[in-house]
C-alpha positions in Angstrom: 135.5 48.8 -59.5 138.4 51.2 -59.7 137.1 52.6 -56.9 137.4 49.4 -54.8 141.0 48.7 -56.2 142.5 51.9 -55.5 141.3 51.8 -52.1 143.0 48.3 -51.8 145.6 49.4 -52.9 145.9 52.5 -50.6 144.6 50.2 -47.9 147.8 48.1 -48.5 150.1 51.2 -48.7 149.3 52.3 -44.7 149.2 48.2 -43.9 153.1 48.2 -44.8 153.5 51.7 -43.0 152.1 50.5 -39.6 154.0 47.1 -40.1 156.9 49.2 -40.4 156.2 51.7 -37.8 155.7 48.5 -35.3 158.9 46.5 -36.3 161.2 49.9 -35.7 164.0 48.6 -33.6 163.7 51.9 -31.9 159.8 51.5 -30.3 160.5 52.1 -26.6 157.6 51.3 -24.1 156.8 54.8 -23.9 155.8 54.5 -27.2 153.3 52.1 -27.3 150.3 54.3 -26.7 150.7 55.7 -29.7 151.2 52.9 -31.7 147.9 51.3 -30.1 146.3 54.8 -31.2 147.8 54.5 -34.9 146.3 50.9 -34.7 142.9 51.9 -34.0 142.8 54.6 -36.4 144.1 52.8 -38.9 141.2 50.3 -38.5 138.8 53.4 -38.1 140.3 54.7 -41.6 139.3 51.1 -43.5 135.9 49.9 -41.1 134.0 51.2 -44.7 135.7 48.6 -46.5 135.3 45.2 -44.2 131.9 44.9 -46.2 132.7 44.7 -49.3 133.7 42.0 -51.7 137.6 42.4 -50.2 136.0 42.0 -46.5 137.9 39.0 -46.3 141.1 40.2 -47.0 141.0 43.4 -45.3 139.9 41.4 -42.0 142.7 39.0 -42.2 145.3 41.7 -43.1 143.9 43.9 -39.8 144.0 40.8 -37.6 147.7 39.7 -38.4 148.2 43.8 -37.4 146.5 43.6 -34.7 148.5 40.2 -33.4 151.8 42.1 -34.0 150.9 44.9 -31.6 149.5 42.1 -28.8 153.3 40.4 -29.2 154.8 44.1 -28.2 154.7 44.0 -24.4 157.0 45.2 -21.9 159.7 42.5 -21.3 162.7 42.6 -19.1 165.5 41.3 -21.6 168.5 40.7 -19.6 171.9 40.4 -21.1 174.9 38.1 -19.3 178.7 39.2 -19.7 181.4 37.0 -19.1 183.5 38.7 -16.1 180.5 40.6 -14.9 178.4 39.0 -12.0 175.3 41.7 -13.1 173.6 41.3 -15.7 172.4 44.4 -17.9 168.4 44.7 -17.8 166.9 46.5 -20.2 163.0 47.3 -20.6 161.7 46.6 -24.1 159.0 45.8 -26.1 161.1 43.9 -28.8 164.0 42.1 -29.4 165.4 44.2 -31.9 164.6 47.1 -29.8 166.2 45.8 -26.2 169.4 45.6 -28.6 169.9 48.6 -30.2 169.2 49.9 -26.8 172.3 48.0 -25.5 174.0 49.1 -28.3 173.7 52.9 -27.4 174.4 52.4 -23.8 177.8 50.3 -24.5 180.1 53.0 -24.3 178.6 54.5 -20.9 178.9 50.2 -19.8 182.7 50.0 -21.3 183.8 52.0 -18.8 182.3 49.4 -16.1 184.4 46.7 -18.0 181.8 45.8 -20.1 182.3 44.2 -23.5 179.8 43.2 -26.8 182.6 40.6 -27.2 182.2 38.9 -23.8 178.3 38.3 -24.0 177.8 35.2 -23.0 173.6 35.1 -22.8 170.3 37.0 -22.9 167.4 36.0 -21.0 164.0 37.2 -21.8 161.6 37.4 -18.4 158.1 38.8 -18.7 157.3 40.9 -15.5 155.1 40.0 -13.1 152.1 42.2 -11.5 153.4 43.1 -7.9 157.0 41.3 -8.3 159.0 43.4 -10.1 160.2 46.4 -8.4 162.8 48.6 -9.2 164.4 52.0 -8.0 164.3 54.9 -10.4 165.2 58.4 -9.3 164.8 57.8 -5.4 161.5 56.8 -6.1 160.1 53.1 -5.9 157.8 51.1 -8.5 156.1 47.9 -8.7 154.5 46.7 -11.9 151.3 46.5 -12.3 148.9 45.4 -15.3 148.6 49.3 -16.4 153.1 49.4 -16.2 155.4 50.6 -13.6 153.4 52.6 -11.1 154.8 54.2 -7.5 155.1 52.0 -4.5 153.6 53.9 -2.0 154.1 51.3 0.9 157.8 51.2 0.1 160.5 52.7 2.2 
């Protein structure tokens, strides 16, 4: 039995980590693959111990994992200043991690005249296949249900 509860106990250790690991306000879309990998390994680590007496448990506590990672997709969150008839766009797979991104870019905006103080909104949009485009480096992308991929047809 000691056995069992140690490896609960461990179990719950590496739960917290990954919970941790998938709340950091500085997750980037780039980073999701490896998150999805530290997922699945972490569900690789415990598979032995979904058939014992704490099956239950274990299950639920992978599930509510899982869910978290499913709610970390790519949105557009775009933030409205007072004065400024752009909005700021910023790619993210969180909340918290669209605004610590605007946070580091704020001094490069400041010298555009913007201002934290004269946000006035933040819209969340979720991209859609073959909509979105966007210019990055000369180069032209469309999303697409793998990401942003090249827009070969665009001029």
């Amino acid at each position: 039995m000691d056995s069992l509860e140690e490896s609960y106990r461990l179990f719950l250790i590496d739960q917290e980590y990954i919970c941790n690991a998938l709340k950091n306000e500085r997750n980037l879309p780039k980073d999701m693959p490896a998150l999805i990998n530290l997922v699945d390994l972490f569900k690789a680590k415990y598979q032995h111990m979904q058939n014992n007496s704490m099956s239950d448990a274990i299950k639920f506590q992978i599930k509510l994992i899982e869910e978290q990672l499913q709610e970390m997709t790519i949105k557009f969150y775009k933030y409205f200043f007072n004065g400024q008839e752009k909005p700021i766009i910023i790619e993210a797979v969180s909340k918290q991690s669209a605004h610590y991104a605007l946070e580091q870019i704020m001094p490069k905006l400041s010298e555009k005249g913007y201002d934290l103080r004269d946000l006035k909104d933040m819209k969340v949009e979720n991209p859609l296949v073959g909509v979105n485009r966007k210019q990055y480096q000369g180069k032209s992308y469309v999303w697409s249900v793998e990401g942003w991929i090249e827009d070969k047809e665009a001029k």
